[in-house]
C-alpha positions as CSV (number, residue, x, y, z in Angstrom):
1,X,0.0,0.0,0.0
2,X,1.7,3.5,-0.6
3,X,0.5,7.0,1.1
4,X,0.8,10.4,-0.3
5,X,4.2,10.6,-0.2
6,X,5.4,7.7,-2.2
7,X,6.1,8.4,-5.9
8,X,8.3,6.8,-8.4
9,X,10.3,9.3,-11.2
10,X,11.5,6.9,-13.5
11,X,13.8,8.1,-16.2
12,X,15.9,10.7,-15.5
13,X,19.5,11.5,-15.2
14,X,21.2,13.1,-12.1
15,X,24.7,15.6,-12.6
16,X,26.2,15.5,-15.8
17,X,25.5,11.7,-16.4
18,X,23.8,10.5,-19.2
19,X,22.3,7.5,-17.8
20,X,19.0,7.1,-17.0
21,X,18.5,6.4,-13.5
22,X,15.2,6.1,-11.1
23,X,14.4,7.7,-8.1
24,X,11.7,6.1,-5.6
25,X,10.2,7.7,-2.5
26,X,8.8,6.4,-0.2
27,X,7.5,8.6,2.9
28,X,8.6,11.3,1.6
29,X,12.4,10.2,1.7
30,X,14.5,9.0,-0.7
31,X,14.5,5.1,-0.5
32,X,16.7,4.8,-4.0
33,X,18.5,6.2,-7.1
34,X,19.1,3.3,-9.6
35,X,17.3,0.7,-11.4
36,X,13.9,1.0,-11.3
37,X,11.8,-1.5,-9.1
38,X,10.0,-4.1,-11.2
39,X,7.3,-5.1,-8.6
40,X,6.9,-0.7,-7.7
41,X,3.2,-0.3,-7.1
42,X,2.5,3.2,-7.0
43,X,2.3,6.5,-8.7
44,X,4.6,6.9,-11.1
45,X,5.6,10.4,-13.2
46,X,8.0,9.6,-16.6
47,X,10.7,12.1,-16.4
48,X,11.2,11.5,-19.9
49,X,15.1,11.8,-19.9
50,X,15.3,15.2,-18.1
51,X,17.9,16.2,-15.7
52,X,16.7,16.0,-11.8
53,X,18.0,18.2,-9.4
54,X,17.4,18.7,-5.8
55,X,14.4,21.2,-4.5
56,X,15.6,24.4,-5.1
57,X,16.8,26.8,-1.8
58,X,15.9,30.3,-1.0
59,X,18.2,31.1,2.0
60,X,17.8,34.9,2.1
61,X,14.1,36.3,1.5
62,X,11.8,39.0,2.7
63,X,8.2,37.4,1.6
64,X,6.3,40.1,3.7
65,X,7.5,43.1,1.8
66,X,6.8,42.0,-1.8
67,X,3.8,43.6,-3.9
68,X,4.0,40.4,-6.6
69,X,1.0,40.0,-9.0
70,X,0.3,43.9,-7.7
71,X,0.1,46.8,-10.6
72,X,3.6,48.0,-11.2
73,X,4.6,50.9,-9.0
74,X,7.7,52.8,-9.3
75,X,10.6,53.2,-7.0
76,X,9.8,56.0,-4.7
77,X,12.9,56.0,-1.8
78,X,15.0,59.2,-1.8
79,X,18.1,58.5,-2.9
80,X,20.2,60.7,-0.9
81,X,19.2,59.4,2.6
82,X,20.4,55.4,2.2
83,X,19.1,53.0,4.2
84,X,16.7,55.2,6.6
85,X,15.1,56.5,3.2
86,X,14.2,53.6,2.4
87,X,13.1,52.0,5.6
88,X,10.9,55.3,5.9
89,X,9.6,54.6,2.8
90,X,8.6,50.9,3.3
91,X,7.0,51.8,6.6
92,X,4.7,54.6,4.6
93,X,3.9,52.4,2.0
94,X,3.1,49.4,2.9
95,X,-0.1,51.1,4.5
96,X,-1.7,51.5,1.0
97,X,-1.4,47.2,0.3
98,X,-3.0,44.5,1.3
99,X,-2.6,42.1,4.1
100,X,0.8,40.4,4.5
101,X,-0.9,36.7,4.3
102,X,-2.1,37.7,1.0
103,X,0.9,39.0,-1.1
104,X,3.4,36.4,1.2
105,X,1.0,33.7,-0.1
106,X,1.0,34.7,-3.8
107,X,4.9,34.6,-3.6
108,X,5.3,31.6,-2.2
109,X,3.1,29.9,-4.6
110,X,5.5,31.7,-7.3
111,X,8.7,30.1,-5.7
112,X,6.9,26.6,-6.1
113,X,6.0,27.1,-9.1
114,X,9.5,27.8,-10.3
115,X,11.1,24.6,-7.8
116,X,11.7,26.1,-4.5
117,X,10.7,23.8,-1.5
118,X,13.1,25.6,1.1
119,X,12.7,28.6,1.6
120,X,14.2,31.3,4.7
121,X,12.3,34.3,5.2
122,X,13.3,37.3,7.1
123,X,9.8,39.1,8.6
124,X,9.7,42.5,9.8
125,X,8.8,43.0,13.5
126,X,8.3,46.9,14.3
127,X,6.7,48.9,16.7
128,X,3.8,50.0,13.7
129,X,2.8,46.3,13.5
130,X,4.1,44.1,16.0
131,X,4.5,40.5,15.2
132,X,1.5,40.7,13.2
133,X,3.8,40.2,9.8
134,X,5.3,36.9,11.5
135,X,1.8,35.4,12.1
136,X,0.5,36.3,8.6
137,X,3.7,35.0,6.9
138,X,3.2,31.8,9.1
139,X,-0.2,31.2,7.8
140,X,0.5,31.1,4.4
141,X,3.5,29.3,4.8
142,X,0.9,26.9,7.2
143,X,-1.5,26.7,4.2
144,X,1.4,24.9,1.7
145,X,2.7,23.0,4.1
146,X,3.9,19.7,2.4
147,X,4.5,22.1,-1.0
148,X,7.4,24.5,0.6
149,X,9.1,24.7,4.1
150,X,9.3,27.9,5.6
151,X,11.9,29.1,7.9
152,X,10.6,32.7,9.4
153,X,13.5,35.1,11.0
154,X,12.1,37.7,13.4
155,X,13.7,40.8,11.5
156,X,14.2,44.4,13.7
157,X,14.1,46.5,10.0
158,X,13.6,49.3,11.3
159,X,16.2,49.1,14.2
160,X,16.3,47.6,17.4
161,X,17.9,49.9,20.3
162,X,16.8,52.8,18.0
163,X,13.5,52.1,18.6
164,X,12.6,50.7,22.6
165,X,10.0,48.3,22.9
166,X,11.6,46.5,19.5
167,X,13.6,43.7,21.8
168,X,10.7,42.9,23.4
169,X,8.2,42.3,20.5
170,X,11.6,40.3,19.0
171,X,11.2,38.0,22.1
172,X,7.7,37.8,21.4
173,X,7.9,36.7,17.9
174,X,9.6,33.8,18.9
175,X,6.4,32.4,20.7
176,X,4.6,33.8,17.6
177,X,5.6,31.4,15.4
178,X,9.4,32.7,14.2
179,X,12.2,30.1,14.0
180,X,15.1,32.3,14.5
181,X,15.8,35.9,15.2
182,X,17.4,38.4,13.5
183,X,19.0,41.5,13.3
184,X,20.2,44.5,11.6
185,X,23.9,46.7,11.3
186,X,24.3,46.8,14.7
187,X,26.9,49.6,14.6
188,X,26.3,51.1,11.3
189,X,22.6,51.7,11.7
190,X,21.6,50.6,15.5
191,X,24.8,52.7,16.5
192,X,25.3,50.3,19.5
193,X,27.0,46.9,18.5
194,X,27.9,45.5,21.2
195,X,24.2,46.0,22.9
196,X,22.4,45.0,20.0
197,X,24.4,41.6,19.7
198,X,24.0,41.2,23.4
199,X,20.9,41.5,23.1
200,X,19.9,39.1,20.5
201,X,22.5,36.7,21.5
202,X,20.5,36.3,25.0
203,X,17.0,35.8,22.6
204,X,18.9,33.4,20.7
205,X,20.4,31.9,24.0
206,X,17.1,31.8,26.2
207,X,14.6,30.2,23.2
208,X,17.5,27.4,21.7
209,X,16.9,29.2,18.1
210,X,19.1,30.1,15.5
211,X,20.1,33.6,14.8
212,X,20.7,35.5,11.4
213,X,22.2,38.5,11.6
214,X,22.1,41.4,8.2
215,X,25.4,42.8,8.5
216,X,25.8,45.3,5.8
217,X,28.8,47.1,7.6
218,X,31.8,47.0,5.1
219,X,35.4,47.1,5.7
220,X,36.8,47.1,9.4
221,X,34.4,47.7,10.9
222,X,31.9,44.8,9.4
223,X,34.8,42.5,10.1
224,X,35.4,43.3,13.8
225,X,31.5,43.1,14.2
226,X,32.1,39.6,12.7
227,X,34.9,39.1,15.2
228,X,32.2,39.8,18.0
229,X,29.5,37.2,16.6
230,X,32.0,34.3,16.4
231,X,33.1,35.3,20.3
232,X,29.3,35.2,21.6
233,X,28.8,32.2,19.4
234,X,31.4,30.1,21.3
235,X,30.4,31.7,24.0
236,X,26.8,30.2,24.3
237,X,27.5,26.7,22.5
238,X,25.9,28.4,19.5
239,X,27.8,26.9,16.7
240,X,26.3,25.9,14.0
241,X,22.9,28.1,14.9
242,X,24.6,31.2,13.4
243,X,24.2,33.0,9.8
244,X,25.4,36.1,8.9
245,X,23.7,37.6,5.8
246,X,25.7,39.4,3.3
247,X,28.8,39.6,5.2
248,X,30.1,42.2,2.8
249,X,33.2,42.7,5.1
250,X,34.6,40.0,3.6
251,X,34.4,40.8,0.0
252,X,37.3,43.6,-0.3
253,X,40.1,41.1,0.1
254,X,41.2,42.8,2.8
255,X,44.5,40.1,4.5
256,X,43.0,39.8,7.7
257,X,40.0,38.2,6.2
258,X,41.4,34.5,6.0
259,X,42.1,34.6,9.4
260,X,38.3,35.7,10.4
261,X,36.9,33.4,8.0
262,X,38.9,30.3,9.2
263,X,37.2,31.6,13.2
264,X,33.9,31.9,11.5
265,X,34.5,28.2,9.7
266,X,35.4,27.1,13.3
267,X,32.0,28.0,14.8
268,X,29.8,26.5,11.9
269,X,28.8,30.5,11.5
270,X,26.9,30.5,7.7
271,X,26.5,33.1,5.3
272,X,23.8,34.6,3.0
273,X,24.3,36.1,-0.2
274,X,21.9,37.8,-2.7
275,X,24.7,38.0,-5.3
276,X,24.4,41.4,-5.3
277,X,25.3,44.1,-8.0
278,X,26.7,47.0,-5.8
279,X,29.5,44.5,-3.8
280,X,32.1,42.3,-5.0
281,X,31.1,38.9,-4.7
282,X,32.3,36.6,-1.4
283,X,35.1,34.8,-1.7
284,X,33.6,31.6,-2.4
285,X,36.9,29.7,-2.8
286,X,38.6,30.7,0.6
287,X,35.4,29.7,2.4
288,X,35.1,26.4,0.5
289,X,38.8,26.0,2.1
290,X,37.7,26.5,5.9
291,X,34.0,24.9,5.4
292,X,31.9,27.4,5.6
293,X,28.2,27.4,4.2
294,X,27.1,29.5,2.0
295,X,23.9,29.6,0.9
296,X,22.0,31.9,-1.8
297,X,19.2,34.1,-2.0
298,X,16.8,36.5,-3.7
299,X,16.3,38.9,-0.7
300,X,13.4,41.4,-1.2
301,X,11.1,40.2,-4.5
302,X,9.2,43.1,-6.3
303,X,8.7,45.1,-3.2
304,X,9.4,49.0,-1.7
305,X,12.9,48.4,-1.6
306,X,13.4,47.6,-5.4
307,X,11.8,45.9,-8.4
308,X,14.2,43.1,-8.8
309,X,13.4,39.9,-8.3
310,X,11.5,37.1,-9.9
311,X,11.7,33.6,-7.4
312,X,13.5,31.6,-10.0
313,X,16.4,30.4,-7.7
314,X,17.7,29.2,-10.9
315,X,18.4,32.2,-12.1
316,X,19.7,33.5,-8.8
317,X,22.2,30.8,-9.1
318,X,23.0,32.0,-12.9
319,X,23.7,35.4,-11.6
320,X,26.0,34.7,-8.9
321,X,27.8,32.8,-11.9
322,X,27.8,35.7,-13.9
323,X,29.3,38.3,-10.9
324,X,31.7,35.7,-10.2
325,X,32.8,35.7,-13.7
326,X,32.6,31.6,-14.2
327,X,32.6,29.9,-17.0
328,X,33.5,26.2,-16.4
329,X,31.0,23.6,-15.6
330,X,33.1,23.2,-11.8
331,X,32.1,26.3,-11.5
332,X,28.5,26.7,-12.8
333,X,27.5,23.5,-10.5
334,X,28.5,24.8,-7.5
335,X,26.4,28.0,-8.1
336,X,23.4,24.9,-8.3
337,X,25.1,23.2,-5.0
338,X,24.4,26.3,-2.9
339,X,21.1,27.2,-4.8
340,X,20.2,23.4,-3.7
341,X,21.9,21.1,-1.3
342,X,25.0,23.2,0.1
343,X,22.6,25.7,0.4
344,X,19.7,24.2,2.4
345,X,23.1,22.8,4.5
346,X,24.1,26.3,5.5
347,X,20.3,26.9,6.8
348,X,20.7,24.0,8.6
349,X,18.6,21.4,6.6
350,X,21.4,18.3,6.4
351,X,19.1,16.0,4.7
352,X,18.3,18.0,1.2
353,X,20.2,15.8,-1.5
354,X,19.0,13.2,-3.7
355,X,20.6,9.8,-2.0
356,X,18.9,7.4,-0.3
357,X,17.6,8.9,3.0
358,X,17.5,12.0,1.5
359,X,14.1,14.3,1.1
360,X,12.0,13.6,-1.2
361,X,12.3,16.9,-3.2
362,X,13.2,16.7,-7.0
363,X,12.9,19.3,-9.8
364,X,12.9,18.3,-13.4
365,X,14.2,20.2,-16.3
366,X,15.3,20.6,-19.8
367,X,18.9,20.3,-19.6
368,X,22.2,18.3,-20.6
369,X,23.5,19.2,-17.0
370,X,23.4,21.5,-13.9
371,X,25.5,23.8,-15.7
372,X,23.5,24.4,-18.0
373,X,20.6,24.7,-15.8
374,X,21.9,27.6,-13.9
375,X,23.0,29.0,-17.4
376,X,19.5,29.0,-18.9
377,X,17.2,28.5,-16.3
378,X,14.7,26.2,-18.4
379,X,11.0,26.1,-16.8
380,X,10.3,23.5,-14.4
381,X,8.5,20.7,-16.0
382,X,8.1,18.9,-12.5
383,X,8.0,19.8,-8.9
384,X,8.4,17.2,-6.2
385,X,8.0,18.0,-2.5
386,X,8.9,15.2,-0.1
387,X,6.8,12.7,-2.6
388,X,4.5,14.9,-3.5
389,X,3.8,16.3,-6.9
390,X,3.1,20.1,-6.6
391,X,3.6,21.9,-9.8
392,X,4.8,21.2,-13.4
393,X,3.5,20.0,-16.3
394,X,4.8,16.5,-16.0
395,X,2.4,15.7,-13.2
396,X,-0.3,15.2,-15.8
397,X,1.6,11.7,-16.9
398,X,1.4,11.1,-12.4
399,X,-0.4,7.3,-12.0
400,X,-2.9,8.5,-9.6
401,X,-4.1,11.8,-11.1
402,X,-3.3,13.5,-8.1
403,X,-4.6,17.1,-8.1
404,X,-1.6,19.9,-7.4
405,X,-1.6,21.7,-4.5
């Protein structure tokens, strides 16, 4: 008898192989890659000789800001005041849309659509709205449950010490259905570092979460801010609990930074990226060399803050490439490694690769290899979420007929 979760995808290749291999779930976990089982029961999908890759991985969103499948509307931040202009101009606009559940929901089912089944989402908590943003970004994350996981960080965006009451409402969030809390330039816009950290260290430290930390802060003093997470990290047995999100002290090749990195590989301390245009990229080599995760994002999507953004992780992964300059194949895969299983590794998901015991979660597509893949970023003919089909056009070959979700 099989359950919900049990699908075969018979004919497919996996990396750059062109053999054609099967992959059977059962229980939403991988049970085998091979041969295909001659006595196999239950619904099966033909993956018609397409390349299978792991779920796709958002590691750095913001799913409560985004105005997706709303009427286009123009950039409206002034320029000359930086990152208060356009805080201040999220927090007046975002009075004029609708509710957070509703344009959180619509993007999610976007990034399923387009193979994303992990997903880490930072959510505002402010003294305007409280922890209602966490709630309403749980509930539609609640309502696709078995389609996409959801990872919530509680996210002081508009400053923490800056704004008294906001360390409170971040302890609150916690209990409101957040998985990790977060925080925000703690000398460069909160003015206070050390209190900041302290203080969501302790929220960190008191509720056993994880913690993921925006560091814009270039230069030295980004790097000694670094210095002081990997020192509170030890500290409270932390390790491996840790991200810091852009990290863009580390991308001016500055010779101290080896030494912080090999610190920050030391603690299991992760980092974010969004690939970003206005930064050199991290140096993905010298953090390969003292193991630590990196893991990719898409960070705001069609929202207050800019009109970038499409949730094709994909195509994330194709412009990380591109900043990186890459052009070999080595290269190109591990841009779909960290938009996939190294990725979902530094968000601490361990499980998120196509072997046996692995998650269920496999996206077909039009390509010769990953490479290629992150190069073109073909549509995704099939979606697969721990066993279950959830978007593509290939589920219409499914067994069982099972309806998407």
């Amino acid at each position: 008898m099989t359950n919900d979760n049990d699908l075969l995808v018979r004919d497919v290749r996996l990396g750059g192989s062109d053999r054609s291999e099967a992959i059977v779930i059962v229980g939403g976990r991988v049970q085998s890659v091979g041969a295909a089982p001659s006595d196999w029961m239950g619904p099966t999908v033909d993956g018609a000789g397409m390349l299978a890759l792991p779920g796709l991985v958002d590691g750095h969103a913001h799913v409560d800001k985004t105005m997706w499948g709303l009427p286009w509307r123009g950039h409206s931040a002034d320029p000359e005041r930086g990152l208060a202009g356009l805080i201040d101009n999220e927090r007046s606009g975002r009075r004029e849309l609708p509710s957070v559940y509703e344009r959180a929901g619509a993007l999610l089912d976007a990034y399923i659509e387009r193979g994303t089944t992990l997903i880490r989402t930072h959510v505002d908590v402010d003294l305007d709205n409280g922890v209602s943003a966490v709630e309403q970004v749980r509930q539609a994350a609640d309502d696709r449950a078995g389609a996409i996981d959801v990872q919530i960080v509680a996210f002081p965006q508009s400053g923490m010490l800056v704004a008294p009451g906001t360390v409170e409402l971040l302890d609150a969030a916690i209990s409101a259905g957040a998985d990790l809390v977060g925080g925000i330039d703690p000398a460069g816009f909160d003015g206070s570092p050390v209190e900041h950290l302290d203080a969501i260290f302790a929220i960190a430290d008191r509720h056993g979460c994880g913690l993921d930390l925006h560091l814009h802060d270039r230069g030295a003093l980004g790097r000694w801010e670094m210095g002081q997470v990997v020192d509170r990290t030890r500290a409270l047995g932390l390790d491996g609990k840790v991200t810091v999100s852009h990290a863009f002290g580390l991308c001016d090749g500055d010779p101290s930074i080896p030494s912080l990195v090999e610190r920050l590989g030391a603690q299991r301390i992760s980092l974010a990226t969004v690939a970003p245009g206005n930064v050199d990229p991290l140096p993905l080599d010298l953090l390969d060399q003292y193991g630590v995760a990196v893991c990719l994002g898409q960070d705001g999507i069609r929202d207050l803050w800019s009109p970038w953004g499409d949730a094709d992780m994909l195509a994330r992964a194709g412009l990380m490439g591109w900043r990186a300059g890459y052009r070999r194949d080595a290269d190109l895969d591990r841009c779909a490694d960290i938009a996939t299983t190294r990725g979902a590794a530094a968000i601490g998901v361990t499980d998120h690769a196509l072997v046996p015991g692995g998650r269920g979660d496999v996206v077909l597509v039009d390509a010769a290899c990953a490479a290629e893949a992150v190069v073109t970023s073909p549509p995704r003919r099939l979606v697969v979420a721990a066993g279950r089909v959830v978007a593509g056009d290939r589920a219409r070959t499914a067994t069982d007929a099972r309806r998407l979700s």
